[in-house]
C-alpha positions, -999 to +999 in steps of 0.1 A: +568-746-659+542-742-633+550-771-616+589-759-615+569-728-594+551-749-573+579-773-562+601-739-561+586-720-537+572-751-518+611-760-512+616-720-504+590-719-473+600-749-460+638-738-461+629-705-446+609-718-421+634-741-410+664-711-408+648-685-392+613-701-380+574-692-386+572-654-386+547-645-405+510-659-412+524-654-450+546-678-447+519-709-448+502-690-472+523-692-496+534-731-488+498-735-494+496-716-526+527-736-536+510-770-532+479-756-553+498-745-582+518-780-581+481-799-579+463-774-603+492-777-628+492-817-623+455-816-629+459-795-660+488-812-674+467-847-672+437-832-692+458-820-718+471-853-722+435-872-723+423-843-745+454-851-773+447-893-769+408-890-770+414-862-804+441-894-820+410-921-813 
C-alpha cells in the first residue's frame, strides 16, 4: 500500500509541475518524499520476504 503512495504522489508532482509549473519549494519536497516512501517501502517489503524464507530454512 505504501508503495501505491509513493508512485501516487510521485505521478501527482510531476503532473502538477508540468500544468501549472514549479511554484512552490513544496512541490520538490514532496516528489522527494514520494521517492522515499517508494524506496523505504521496497526496502521493507524485501526484508520481510528474507525474514519469511530464512524462518521456512
Amino acid at each position: 500500500m505504501t508503495m501505491i503512495a509513493g508512485t501516487a504522489m510521485i505521478i501527482w508532482i510531476f503532473v502538477q509541475v508540468a500544468l501549472i509549473g514549479l511554484i512552490s519549494w513544496m512541490q520538490p519536497v514532496f516528489f522527494i518524499i514520494g521517492g522515499l516512501e517508494l524506496i523505504l517501502s521496497y526496502r521493507l517489503r524485501l526484508e520481510k520476504k528474507n525474514q519469511i524464507r530464512s524462518f521456512n530454512d
